[in-house]
TORKOL-4160 file (C-alpha; in steps of 0.2 Angstrom, whole numbers, padded with zeros to 4 digits, m for minus):
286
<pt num="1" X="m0095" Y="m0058" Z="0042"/>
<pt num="2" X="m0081" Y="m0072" Z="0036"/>
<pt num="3" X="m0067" Y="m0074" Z="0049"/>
<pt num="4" X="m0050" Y="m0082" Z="0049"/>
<pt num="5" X="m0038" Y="m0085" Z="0060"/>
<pt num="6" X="m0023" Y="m0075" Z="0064"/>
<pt num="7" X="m0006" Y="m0081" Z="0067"/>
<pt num="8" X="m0011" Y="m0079" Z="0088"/>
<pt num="9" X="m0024" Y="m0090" Z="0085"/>
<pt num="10" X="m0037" Y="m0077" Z="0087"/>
<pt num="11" X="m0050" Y="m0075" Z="0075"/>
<pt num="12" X="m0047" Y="m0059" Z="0062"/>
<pt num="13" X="m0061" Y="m0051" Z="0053"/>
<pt num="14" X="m0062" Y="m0051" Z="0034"/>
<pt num="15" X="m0054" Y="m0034" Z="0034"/>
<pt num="16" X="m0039" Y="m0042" Z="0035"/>
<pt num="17" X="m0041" Y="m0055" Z="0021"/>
<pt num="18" X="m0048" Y="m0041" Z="0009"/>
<pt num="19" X="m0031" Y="m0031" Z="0010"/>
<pt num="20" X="m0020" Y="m0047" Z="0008"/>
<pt num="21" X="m0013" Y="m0050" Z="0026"/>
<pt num="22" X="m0007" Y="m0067" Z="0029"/>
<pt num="23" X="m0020" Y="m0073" Z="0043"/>
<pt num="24" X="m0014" Y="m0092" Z="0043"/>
<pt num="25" X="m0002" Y="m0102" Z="0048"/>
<pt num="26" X="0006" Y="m0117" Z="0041"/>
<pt num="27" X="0001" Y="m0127" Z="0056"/>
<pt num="28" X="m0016" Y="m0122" Z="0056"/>
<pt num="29" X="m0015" Y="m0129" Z="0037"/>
<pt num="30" X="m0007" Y="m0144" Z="0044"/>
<pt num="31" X="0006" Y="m0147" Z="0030"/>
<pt num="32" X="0015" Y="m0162" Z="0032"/>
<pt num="33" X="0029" Y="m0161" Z="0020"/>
<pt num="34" X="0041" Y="m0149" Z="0012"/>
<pt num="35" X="0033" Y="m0151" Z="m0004"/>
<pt num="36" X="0018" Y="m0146" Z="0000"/>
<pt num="37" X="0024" Y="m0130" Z="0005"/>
<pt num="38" X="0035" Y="m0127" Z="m0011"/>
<pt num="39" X="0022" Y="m0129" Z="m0019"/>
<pt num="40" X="0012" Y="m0116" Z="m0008"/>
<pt num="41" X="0026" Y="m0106" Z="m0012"/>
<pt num="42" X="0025" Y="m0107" Z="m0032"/>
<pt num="43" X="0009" Y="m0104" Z="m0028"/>
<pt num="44" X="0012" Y="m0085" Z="m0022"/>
<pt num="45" X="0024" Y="m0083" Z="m0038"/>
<pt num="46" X="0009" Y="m0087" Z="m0046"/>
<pt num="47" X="m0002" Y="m0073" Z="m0041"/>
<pt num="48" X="0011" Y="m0060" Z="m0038"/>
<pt num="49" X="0014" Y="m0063" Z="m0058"/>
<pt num="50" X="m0007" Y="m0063" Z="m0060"/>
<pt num="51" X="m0004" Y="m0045" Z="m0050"/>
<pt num="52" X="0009" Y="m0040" Z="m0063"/>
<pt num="53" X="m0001" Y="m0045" Z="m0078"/>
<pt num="54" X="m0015" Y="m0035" Z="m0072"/>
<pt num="55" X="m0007" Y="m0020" Z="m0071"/>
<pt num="56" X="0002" Y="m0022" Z="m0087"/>
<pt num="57" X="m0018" Y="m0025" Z="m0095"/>
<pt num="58" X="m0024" Y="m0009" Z="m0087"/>
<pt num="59" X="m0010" Y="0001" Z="m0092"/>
<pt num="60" X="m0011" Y="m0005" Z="m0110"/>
<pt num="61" X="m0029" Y="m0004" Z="m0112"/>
<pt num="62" X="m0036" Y="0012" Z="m0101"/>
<pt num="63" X="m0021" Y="0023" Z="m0099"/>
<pt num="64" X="m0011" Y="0020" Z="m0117"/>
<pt num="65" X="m0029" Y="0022" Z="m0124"/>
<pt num="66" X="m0033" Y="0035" Z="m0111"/>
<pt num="67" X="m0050" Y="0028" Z="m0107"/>
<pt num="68" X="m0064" Y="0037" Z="m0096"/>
<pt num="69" X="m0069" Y="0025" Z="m0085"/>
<pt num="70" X="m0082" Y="0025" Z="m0073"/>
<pt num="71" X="m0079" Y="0020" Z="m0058"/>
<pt num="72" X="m0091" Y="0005" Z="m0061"/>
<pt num="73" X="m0079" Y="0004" Z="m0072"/>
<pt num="74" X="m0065" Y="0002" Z="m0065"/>
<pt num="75" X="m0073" Y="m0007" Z="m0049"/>
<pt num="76" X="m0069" Y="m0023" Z="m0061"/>
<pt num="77" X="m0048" Y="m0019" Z="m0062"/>
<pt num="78" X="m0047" Y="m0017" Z="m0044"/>
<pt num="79" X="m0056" Y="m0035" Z="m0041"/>
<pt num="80" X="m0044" Y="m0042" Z="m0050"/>
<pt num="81" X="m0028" Y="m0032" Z="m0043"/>
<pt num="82" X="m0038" Y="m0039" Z="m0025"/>
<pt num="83" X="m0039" Y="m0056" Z="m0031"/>
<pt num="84" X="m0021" Y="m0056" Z="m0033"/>
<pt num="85" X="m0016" Y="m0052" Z="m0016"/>
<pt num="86" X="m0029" Y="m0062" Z="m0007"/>
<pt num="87" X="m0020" Y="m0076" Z="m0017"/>
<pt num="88" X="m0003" Y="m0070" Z="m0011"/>
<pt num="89" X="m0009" Y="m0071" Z="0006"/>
<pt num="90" X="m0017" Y="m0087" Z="0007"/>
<pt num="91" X="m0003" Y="m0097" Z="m0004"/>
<pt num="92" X="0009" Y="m0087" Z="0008"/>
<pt num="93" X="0000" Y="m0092" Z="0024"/>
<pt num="94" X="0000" Y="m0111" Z="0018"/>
<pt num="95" X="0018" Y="m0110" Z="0016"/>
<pt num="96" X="0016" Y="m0101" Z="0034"/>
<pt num="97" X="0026" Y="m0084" Z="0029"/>
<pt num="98" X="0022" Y="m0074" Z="0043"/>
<pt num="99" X="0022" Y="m0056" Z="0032"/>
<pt num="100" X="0031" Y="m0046" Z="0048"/>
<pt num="101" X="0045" Y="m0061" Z="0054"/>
<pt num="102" X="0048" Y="m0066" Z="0034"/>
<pt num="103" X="0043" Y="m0050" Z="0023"/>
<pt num="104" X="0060" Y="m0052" Z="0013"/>
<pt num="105" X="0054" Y="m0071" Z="0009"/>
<pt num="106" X="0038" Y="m0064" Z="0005"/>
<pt num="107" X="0044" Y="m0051" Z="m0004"/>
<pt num="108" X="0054" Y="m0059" Z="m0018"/>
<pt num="109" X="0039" Y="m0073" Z="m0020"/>
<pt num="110" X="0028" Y="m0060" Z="m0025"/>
<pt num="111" X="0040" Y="m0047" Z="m0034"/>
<pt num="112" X="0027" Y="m0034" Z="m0038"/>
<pt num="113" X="0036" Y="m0020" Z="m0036"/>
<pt num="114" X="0039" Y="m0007" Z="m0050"/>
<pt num="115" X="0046" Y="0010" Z="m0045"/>
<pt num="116" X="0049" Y="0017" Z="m0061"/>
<pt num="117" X="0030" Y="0022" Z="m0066"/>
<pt num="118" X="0019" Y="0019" Z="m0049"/>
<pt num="119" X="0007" Y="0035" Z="m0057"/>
<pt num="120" X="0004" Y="0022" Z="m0069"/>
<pt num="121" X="m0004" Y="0009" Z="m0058"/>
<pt num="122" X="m0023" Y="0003" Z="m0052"/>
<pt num="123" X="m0022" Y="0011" Z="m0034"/>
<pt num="124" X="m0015" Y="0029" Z="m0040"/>
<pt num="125" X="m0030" Y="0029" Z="m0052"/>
<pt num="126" X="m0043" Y="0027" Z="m0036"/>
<pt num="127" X="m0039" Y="0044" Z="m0033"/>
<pt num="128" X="m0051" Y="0048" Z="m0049"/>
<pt num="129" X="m0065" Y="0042" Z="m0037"/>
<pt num="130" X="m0058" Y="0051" Z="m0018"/>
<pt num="131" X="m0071" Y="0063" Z="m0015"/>
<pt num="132" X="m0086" Y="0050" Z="m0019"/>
<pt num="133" X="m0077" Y="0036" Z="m0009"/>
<pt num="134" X="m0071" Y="0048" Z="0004"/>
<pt num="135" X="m0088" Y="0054" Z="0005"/>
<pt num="136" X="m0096" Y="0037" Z="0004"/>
<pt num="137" X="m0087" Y="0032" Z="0019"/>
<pt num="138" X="m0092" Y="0046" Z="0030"/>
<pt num="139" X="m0110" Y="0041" Z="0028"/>
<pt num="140" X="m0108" Y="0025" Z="0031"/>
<pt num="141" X="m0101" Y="0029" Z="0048"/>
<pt num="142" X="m0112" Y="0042" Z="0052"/>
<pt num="143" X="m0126" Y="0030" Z="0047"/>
<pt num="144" X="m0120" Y="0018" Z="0062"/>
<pt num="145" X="m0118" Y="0026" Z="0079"/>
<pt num="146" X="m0107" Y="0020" Z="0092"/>
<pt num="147" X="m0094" Y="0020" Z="0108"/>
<pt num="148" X="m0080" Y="0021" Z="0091"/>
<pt num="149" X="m0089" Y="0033" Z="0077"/>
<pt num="150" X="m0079" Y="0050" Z="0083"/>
<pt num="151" X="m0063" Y="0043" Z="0084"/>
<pt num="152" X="m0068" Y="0033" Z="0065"/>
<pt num="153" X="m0073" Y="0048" Z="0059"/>
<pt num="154" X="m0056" Y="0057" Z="0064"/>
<pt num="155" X="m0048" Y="0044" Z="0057"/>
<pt num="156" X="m0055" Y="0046" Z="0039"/>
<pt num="157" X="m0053" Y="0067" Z="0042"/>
<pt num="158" X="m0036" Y="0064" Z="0046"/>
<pt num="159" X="m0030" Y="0061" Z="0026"/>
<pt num="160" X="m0025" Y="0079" Z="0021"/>
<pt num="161" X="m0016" Y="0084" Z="0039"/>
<pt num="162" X="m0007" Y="0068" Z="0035"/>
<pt num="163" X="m0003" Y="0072" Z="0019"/>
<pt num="164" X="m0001" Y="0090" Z="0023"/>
<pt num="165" X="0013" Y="0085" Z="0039"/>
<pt num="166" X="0022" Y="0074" Z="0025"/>
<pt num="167" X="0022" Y="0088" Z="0013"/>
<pt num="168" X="0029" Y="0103" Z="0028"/>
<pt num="169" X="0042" Y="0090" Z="0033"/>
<pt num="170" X="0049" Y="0087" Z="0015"/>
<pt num="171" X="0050" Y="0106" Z="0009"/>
<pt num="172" X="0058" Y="0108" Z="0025"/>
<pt num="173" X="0075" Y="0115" Z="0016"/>
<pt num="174" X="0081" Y="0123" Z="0031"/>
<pt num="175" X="0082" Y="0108" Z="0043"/>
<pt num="176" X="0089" Y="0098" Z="0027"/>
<pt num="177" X="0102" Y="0110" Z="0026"/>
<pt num="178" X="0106" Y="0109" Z="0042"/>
<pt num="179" X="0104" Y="0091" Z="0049"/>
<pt num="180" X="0101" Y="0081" Z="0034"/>
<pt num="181" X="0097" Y="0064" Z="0045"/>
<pt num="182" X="0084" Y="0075" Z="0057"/>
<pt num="183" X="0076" Y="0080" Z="0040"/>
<pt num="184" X="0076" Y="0062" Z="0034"/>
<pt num="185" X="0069" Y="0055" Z="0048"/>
<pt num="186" X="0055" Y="0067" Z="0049"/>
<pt num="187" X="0049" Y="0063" Z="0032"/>
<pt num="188" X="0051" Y="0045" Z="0036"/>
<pt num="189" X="0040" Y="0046" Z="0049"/>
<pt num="190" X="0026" Y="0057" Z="0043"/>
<pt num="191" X="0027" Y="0046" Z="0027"/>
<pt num="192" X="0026" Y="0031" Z="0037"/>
<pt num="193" X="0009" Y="0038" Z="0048"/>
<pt num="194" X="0001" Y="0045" Z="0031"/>
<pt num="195" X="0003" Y="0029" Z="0025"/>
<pt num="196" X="m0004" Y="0021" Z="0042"/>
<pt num="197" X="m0019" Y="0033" Z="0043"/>
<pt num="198" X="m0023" Y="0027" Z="0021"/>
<pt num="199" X="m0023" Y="0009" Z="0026"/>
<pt num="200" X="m0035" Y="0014" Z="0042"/>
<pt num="201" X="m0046" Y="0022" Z="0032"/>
<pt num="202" X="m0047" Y="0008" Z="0020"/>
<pt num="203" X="m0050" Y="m0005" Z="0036"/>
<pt num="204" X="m0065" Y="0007" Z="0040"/>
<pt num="205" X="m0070" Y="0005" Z="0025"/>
<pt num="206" X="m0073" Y="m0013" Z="0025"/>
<pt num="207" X="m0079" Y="m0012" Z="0042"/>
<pt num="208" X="m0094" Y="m0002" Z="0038"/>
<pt num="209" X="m0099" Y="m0010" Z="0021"/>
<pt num="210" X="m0092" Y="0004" Z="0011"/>
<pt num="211" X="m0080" Y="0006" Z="m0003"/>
<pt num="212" X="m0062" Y="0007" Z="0001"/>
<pt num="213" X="m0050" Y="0020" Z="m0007"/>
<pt num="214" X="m0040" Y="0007" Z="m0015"/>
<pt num="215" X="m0041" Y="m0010" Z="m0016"/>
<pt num="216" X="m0027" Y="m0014" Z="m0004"/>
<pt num="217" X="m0014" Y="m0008" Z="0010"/>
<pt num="218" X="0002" Y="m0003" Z="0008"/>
<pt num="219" X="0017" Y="m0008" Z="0018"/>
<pt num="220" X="0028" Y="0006" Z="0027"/>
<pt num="221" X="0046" Y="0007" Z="0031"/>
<pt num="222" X="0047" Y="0009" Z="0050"/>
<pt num="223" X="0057" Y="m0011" Z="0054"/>
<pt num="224" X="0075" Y="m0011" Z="0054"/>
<pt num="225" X="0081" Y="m0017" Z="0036"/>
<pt num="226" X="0091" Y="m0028" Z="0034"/>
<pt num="227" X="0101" Y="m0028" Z="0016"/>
<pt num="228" X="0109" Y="m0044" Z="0019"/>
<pt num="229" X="0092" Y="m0051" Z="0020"/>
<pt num="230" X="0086" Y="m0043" Z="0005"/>
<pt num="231" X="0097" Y="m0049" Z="m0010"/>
<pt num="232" X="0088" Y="m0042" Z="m0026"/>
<pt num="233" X="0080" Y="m0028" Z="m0017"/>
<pt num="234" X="0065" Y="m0035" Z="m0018"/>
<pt num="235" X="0060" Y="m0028" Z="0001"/>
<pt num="236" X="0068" Y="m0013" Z="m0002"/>
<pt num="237" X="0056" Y="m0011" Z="m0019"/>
<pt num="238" X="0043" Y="m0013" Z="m0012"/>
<pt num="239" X="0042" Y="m0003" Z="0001"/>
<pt num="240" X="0048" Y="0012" Z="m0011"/>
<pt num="241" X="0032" Y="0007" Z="m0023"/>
<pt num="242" X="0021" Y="0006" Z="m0010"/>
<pt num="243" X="0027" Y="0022" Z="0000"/>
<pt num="244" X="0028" Y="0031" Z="m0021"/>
<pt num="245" X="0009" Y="0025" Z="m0024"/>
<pt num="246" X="0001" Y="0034" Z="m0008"/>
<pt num="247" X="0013" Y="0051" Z="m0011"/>
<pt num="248" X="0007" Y="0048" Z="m0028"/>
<pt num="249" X="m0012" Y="0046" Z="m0025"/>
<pt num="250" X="m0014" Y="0062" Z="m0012"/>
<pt num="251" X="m0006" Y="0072" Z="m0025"/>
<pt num="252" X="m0020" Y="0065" Z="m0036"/>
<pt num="253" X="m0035" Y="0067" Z="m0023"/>
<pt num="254" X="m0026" Y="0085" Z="m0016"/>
<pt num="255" X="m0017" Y="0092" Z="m0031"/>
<pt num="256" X="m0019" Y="0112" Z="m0021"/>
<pt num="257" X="m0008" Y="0103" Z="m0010"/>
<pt num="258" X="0006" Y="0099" Z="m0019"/>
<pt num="259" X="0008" Y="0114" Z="m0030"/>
<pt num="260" X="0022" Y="0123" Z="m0031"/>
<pt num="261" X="0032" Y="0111" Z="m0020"/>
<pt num="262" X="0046" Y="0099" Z="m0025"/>
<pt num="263" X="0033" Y="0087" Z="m0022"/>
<pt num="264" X="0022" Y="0093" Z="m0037"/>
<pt num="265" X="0027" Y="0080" Z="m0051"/>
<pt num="266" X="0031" Y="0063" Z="m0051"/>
<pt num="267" X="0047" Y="0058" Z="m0048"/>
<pt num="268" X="0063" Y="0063" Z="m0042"/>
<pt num="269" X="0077" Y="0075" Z="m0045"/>
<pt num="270" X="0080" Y="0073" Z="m0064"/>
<pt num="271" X="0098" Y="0078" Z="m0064"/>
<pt num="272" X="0104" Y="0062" Z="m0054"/>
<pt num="273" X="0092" Y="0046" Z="m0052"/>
<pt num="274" X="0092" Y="0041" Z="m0034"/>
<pt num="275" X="0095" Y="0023" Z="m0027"/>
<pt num="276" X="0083" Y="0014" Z="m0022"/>
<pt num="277" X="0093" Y="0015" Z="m0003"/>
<pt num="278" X="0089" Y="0033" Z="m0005"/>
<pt num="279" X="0073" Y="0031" Z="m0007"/>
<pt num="280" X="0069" Y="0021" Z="0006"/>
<pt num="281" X="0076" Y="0034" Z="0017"/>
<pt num="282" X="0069" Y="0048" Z="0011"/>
<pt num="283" X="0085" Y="0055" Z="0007"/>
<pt num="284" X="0082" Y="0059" Z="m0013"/>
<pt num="285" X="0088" Y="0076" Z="m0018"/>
<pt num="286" X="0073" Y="0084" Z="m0024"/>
């Protein structure tokens, strides 16, 4: 398996470079000159625009034309959309952006985020291909005994009680009634570990030479943010795209789920738009 190095010095397995984490550092590059890593930097731009496009493409030419792909098919979008991020994330390590010390810098190099159709969107579509993936992944575990395969095998099981928790903890009326921030934080924090248990699942995924459920992790929102940090918003977009396309993506794969909750279509309250702030927190009226 290809290994890189993290920003510890330790060496990180491939699962990392397939979902776009940042394993280098700028020393470890040994850049020598500010140029050099502007120019690392315009590199990011780069593919964060090359993510963009590609989006753009597959919604012009499968979902406008509302095209039937196989997932064969569509294994060939979601290389692309991966090539992007592992472009992000090398360019960002030359420039040495460490993605949890410098997300804000990273987050306005890459500007990938947009919240107004995330159904519309290479990762929501995977969810076409859940039970065969889902499935696929299973077997590959099961296929491979050892000290770790219960636990992996919880961990992929785990999807629907994670969506499930999310879902009990926004339709909780009651306790938003009552104390609104208790209510907010809740569905924070169940979003954040649905989130975390996606992008495990995915990790597994790699690790046992199966096919992921998407073709990258998602951020969550669980760091102290900073606005000051962010002008543009770009932080605080991206978390709200990434946190939108998982909600988005289990109501795809578990549609029984969602029914008849306020969670059931896209989208928010359509008698008032809420800011992106709101978002972030969980705090939309639905």
């Amino acid at each position: 398996m290809e290994r890189f190095l993290d920003n510890q010095g330790n060496k990180a397995t491939k699962i990392e470079r397939d979902f776009g984490s940042a394993a280098l550092t700028a020393s470890e590059f040994n850049l020598s000159s500010e140029q050099e890593i502007e120019s690392a930097k315009e590199r990011a731009k780069f593919f964060g625009n090359q993510y963009r496009k590609v989006r753009n493409e597959f919604r012009n030419e499968v979902l406008d034309t509302r095209a039937d792909l196989t997932e064969e098919e569509f294994k060939g979008w979601e290389k692309r959309t991966r090539d992007a991020f592992r472009g992000m994330a090398m360019a960002e390590a030359e420039a040495g952006i460490d993605t949890e010390k410098s997300r804000y810098i990273r987050d306005k190099l890459e500007n990938i985020a947009d919240t107004t159709a995330v159904e519309r969107t290479v990762e929501v579509y995977a969810a076409n291909f859940y039970e065969s993936r889902n499935g696929e992944i299973l077997e590959a575990i099961k296929a491979s005994p050892s000290d770790y395969q219960e636990r992996d095998l919880e961990t992929v099981y785990s999807l629907f009680q994670r969506a499930n928790e999310h879902v009990l903890d926004v339709e909780n009326l009651k306790l938003k009634a009552e104390n609104p921030e208790a209510w907010s934080r809740n569905c924070q924090f169940s979003h954040n570990q649905l989130i975390k248990n996606f992008n495990d699942i995915n990790n597994l995924a790699v690790k046992y030479g199966a096919t992921p459920l998407t073709c990258r992790n998602f951020v969550t929102n669980d760091f102290e943010y900073d606005n000051a940090s962010d002008p543009g918003s770009y932080t605080l977009s991206r978390c709200v795209y990434d946190r939108n396309i998982v909600e988005t993506y289990c109501k795809e794969a578990f549609p029984k789920l969602y029914r008849g909750t306020s969670r059931e279509t896209s989208g928010s309250d359509k008698r008032r738009e809420p800011s992106l702030l709101e978002l972030f927190h969980l705090e939309s009226e639905d």
